[in-house]
PARO-295762 format. One record per residue: x, y, z of N, C-alpha, C in turn; chain; residue in three letters; residue number from 1. Coordinates in nm, 2 decimals. Layout:
N
@nxx:X; nyy:Y; nzz:Z; caxx:X; cayy:Y; cazz:Z; cxx:X; cyy:Y; czz:Z; chaine:A; residu:ala; num:NUM
...
***
This chain:
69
@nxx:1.06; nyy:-1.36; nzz:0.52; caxx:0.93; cayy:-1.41; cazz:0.56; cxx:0.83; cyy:-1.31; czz:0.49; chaine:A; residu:unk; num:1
@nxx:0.73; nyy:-1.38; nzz:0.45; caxx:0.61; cayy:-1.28; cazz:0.37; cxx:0.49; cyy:-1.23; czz:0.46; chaine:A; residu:unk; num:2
@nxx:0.50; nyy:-1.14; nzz:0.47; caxx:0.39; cayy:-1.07; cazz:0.60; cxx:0.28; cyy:-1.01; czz:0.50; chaine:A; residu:unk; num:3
@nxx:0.21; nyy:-1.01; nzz:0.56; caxx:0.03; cayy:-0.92; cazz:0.53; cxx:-0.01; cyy:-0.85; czz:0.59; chaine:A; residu:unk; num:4
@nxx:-0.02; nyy:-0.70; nzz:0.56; caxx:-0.06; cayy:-0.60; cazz:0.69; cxx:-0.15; cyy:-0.51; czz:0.55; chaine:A; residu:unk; num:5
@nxx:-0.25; nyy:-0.49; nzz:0.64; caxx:-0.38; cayy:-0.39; cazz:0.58; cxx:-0.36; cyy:-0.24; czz:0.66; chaine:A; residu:unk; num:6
@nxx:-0.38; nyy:-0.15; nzz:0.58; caxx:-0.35; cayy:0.00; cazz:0.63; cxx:-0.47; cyy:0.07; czz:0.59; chaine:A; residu:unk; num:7
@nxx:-0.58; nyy:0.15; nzz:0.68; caxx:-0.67; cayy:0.21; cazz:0.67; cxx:-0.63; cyy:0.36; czz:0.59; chaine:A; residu:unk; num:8
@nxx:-0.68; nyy:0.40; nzz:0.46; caxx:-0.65; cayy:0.48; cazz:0.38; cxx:-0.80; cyy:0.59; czz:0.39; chaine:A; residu:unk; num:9
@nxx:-0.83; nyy:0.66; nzz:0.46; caxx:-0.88; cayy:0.72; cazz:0.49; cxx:-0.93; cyy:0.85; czz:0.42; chaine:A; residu:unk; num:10
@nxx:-0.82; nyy:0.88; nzz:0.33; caxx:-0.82; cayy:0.97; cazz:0.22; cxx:-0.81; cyy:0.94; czz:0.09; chaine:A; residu:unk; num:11
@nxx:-0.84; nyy:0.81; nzz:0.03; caxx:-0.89; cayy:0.77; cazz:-0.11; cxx:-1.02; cyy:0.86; czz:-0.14; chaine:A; residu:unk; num:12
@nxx:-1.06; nyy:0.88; nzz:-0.26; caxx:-1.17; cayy:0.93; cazz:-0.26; cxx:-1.23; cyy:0.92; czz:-0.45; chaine:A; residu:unk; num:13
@nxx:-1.15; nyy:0.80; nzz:-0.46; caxx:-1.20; cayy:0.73; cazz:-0.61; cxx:-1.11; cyy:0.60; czz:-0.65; chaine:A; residu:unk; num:14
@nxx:-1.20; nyy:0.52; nzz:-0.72; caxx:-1.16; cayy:0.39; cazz:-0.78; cxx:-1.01; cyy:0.43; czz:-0.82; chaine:A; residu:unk; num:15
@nxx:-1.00; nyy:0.57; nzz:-0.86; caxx:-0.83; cayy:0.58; cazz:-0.94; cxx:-0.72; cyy:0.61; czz:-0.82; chaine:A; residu:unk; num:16
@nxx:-0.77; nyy:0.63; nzz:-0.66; caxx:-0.68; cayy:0.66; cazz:-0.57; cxx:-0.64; cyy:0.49; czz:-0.56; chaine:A; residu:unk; num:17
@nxx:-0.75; nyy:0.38; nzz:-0.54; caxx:-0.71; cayy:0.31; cazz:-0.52; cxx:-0.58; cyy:0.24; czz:-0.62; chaine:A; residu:unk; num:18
@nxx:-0.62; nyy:0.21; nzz:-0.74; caxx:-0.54; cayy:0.24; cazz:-0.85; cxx:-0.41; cyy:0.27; czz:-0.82; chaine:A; residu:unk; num:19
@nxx:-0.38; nyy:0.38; nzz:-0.81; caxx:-0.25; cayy:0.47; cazz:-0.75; cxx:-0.18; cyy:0.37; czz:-0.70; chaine:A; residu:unk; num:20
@nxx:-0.24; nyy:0.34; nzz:-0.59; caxx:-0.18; cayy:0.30; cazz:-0.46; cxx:-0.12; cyy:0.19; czz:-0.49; chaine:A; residu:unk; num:21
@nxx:-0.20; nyy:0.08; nzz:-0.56; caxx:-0.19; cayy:-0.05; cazz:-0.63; cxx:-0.08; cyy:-0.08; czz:-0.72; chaine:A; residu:unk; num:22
@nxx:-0.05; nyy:0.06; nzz:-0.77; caxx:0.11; cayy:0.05; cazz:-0.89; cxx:0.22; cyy:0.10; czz:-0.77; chaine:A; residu:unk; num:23
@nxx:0.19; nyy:0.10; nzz:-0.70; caxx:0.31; cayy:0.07; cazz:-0.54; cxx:0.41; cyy:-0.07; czz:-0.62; chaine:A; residu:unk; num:24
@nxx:0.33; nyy:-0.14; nzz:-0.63; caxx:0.41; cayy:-0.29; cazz:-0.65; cxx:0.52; cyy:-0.31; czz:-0.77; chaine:A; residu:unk; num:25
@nxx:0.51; nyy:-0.20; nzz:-0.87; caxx:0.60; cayy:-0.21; cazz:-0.97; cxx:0.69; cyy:-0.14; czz:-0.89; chaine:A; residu:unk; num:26
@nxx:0.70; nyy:-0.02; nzz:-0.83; caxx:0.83; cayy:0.04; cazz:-0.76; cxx:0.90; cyy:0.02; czz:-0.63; chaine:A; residu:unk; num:27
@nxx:0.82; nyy:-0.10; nzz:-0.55; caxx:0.88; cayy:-0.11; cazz:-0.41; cxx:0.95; cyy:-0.26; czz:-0.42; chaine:A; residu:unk; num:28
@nxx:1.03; nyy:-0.29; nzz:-0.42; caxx:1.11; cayy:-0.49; cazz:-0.40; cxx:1.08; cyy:-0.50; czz:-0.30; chaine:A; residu:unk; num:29
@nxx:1.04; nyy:-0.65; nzz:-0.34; caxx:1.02; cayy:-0.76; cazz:-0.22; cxx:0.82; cyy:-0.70; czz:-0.19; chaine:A; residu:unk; num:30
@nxx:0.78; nyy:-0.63; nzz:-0.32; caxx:0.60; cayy:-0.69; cazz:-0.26; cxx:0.61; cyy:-0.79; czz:-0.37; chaine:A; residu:unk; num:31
@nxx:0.52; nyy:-0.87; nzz:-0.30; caxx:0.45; cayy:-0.97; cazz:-0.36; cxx:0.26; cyy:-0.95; czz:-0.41; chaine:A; residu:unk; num:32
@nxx:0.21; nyy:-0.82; nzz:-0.39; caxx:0.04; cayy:-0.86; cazz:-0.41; cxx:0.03; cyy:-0.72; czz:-0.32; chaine:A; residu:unk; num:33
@nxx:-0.08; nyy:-0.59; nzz:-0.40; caxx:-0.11; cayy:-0.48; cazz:-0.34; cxx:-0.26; cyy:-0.49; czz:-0.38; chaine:A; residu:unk; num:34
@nxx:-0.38; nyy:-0.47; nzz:-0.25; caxx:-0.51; cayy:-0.48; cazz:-0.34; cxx:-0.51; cyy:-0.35; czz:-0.23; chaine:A; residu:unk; num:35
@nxx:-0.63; nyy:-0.26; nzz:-0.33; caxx:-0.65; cayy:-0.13; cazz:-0.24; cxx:-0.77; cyy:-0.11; czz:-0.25; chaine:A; residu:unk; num:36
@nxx:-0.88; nyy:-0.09; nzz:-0.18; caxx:-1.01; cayy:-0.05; cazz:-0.19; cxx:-1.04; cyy:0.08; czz:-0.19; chaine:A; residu:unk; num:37
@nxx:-1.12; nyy:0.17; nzz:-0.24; caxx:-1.17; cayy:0.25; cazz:-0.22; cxx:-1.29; cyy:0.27; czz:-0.15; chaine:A; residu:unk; num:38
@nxx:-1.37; nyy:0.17; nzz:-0.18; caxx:-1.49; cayy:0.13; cazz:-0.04; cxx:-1.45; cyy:0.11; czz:0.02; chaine:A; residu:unk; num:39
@nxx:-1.38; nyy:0.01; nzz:0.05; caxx:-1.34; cayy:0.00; cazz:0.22; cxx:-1.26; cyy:0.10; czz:0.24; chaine:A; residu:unk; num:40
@nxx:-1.15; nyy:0.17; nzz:0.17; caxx:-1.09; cayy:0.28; cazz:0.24; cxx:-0.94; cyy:0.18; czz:0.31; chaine:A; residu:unk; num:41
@nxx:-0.96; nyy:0.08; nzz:0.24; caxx:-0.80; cayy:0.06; cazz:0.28; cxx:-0.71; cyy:-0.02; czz:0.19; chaine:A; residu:unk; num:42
@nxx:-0.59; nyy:-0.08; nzz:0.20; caxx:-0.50; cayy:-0.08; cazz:0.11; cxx:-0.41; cyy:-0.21; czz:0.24; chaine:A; residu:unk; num:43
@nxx:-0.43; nyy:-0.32; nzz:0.11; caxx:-0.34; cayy:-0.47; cazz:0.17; cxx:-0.23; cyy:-0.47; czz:0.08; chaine:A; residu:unk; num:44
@nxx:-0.12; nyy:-0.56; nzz:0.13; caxx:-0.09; cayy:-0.56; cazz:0.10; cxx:0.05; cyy:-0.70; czz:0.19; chaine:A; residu:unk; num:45
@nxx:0.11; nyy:-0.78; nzz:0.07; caxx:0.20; cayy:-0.88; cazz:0.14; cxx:0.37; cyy:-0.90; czz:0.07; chaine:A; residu:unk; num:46
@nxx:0.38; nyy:-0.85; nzz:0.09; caxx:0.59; cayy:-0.82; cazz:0.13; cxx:0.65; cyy:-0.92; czz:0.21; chaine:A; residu:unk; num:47
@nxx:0.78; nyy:-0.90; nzz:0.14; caxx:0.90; cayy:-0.96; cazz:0.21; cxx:0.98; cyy:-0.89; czz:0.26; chaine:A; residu:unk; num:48
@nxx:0.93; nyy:-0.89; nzz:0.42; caxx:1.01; cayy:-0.80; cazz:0.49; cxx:1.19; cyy:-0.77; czz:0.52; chaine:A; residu:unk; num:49
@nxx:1.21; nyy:-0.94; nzz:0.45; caxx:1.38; cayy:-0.92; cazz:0.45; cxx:1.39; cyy:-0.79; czz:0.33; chaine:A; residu:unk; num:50
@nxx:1.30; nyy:-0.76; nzz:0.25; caxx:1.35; cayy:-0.69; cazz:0.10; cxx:1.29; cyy:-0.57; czz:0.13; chaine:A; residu:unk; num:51
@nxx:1.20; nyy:-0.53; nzz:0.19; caxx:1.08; cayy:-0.42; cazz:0.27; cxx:1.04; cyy:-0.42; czz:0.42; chaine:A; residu:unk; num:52
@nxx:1.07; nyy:-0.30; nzz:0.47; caxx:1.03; cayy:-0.23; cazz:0.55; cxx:0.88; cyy:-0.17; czz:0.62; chaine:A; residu:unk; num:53
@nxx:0.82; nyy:-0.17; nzz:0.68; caxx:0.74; cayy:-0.11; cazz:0.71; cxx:0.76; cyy:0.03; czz:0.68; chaine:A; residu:unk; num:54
@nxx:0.83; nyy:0.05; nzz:0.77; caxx:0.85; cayy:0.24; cazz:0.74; cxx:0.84; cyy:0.29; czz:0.59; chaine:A; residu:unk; num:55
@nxx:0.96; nyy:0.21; nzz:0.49; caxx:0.92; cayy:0.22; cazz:0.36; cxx:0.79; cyy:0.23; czz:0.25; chaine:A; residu:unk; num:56
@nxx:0.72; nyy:0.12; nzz:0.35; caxx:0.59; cayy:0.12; cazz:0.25; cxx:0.52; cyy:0.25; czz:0.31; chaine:A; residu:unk; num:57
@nxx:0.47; nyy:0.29; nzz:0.45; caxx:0.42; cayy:0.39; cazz:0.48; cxx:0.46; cyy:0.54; czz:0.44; chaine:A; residu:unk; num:58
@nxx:0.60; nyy:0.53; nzz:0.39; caxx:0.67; cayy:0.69; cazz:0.31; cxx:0.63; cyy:0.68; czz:0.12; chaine:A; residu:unk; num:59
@nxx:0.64; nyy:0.54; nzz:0.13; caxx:0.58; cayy:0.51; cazz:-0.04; cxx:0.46; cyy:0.57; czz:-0.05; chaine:A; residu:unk; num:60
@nxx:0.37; nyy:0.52; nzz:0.04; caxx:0.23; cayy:0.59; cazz:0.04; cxx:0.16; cyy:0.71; czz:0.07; chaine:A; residu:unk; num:61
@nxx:0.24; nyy:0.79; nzz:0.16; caxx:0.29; cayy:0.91; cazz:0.15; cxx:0.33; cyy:0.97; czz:0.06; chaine:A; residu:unk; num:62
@nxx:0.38; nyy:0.97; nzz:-0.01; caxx:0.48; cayy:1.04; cazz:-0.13; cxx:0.38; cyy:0.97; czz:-0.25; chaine:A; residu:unk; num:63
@nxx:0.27; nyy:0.91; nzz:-0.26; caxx:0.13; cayy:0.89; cazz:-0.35; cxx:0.05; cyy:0.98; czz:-0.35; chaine:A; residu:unk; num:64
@nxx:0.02; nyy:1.05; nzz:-0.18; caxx:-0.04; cayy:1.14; cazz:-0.10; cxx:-0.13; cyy:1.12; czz:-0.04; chaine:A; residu:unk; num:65
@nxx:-0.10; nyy:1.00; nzz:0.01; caxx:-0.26; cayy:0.95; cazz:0.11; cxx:-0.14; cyy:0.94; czz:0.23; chaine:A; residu:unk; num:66
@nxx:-0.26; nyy:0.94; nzz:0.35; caxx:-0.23; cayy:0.88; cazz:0.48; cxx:-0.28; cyy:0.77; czz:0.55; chaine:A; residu:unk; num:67
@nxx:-0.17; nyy:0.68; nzz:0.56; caxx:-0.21; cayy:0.53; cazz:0.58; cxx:-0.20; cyy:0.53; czz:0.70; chaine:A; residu:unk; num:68
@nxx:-0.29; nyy:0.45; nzz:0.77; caxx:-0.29; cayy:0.43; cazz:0.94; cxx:-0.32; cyy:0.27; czz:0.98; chaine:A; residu:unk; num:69
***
């Protein structure tokens, strides 16, 4: 099933953090679509949870060096 969950990125702090975050999609299976803002300060995103995890995306983004909530 394809889920959509938005994560408040709190610690962006330029157009190129969002960037970063956004080439998530070439290295994680099973996303379908990563948009990340840096004005808003948060980071969408819609996966297939048979192929992805939650936990996985939140250590993905982690290991980018932001903290997603």
């Amino acid at each position: 099933m394809i889920v959509k969950k938005t994560f408040k990125i709190s610690d962006m702090t330029c157009s190129a953090c969002a960037m970063k975050l956004e080439s998530l999609e070439d290295v994680l299976d099973g996303v379908k679509a990563i948009n990340a803002s840096y004005h808003r300060l948060e980071m969408e995103i819609e996966y297939d949870d048979a192929k992805l995890s939650y936990e996985l995306i939140v250590t993905a983004v982690k290991n980018k060096g932001y903290t997603p909530s």
